[in-house]
C-alpha positions, -999 to +999 in steps of 0.1 A: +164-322+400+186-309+371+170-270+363+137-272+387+143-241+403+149-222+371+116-239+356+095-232+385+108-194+379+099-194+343+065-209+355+057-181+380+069-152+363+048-165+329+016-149+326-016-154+303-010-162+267+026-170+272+020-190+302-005-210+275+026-212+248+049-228+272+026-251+284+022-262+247+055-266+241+065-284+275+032-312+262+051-311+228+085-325+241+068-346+268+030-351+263+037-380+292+050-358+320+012-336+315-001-365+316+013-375+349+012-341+363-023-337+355-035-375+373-010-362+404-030-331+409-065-348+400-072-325+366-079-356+348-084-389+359-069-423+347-102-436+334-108-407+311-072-408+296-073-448+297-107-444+276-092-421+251-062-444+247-085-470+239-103-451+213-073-440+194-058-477+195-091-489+179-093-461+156-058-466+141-054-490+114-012-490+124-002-508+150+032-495+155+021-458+153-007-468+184+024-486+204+046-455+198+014-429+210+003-448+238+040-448+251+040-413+244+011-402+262+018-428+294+058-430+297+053-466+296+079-488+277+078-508+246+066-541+256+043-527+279+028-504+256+030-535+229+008-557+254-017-532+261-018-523+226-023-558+217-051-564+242-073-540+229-069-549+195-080-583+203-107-574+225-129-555+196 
C-alpha cells in the first residue's frame, strides 16, 4: 500500500488532541474508510450504522443528496447506493 508505513508513523507518534484532529480530518476525506475500519475492528456494528442510514434517507426530502451520503458513508457505488436508497423510500 502506497504511504502505509508513513501513516501508521504519523498514527503512533500522534498523541491526545492531535491524534483527535487527524482522526477528523482522515473521516473528512473518507468518512467510508472509518466506517469500514470501525465494523473490521467491531467499534460499531453494521446494524447501528445501517439504522442510521435509514434514518437520514427518510429524513431527507432530496433524493440525490441521500444517494450521494449513503455512498459516502458505505463506499458503495451509484446504483447500489440508488437501489438501496430507493428501497427505503418506498418502504415508508
Amino acid at each position: 500500500m502506497n504511504g502505509y508505513k508513513e501513516a501508521i508513523e504519523v498514527l503512533k507518534q500522534s498523541e491526545g488532541r492531535s491524534k483527535d484532529l487527524l482522526l477528523w480530518e482522515v473521516a473528512k476525506i473518507s468518512p467510508s474508510s472509518i466506517v469500514k475500519a470501525a465494523k473490521s475492528i467491531g467499534i460499531i456494528h453494521c446494524e447501528s450504522l445501517e439504522e442510521s442510514l435509514k434514518k437520514m434517507v427518510m429524513n431527507s426530502t432530496d433524493k440525490i443528496w441521500a444517494i450521494k451520503k449513503w455512498r459516502e458513508m458505505t463506499g458503495e457505488g451509484l446504483k447500489e447506493s440508488k437501489n438501496a436508497v430507493e428501497k427505503i423510500r418506498s418502504s415508508w
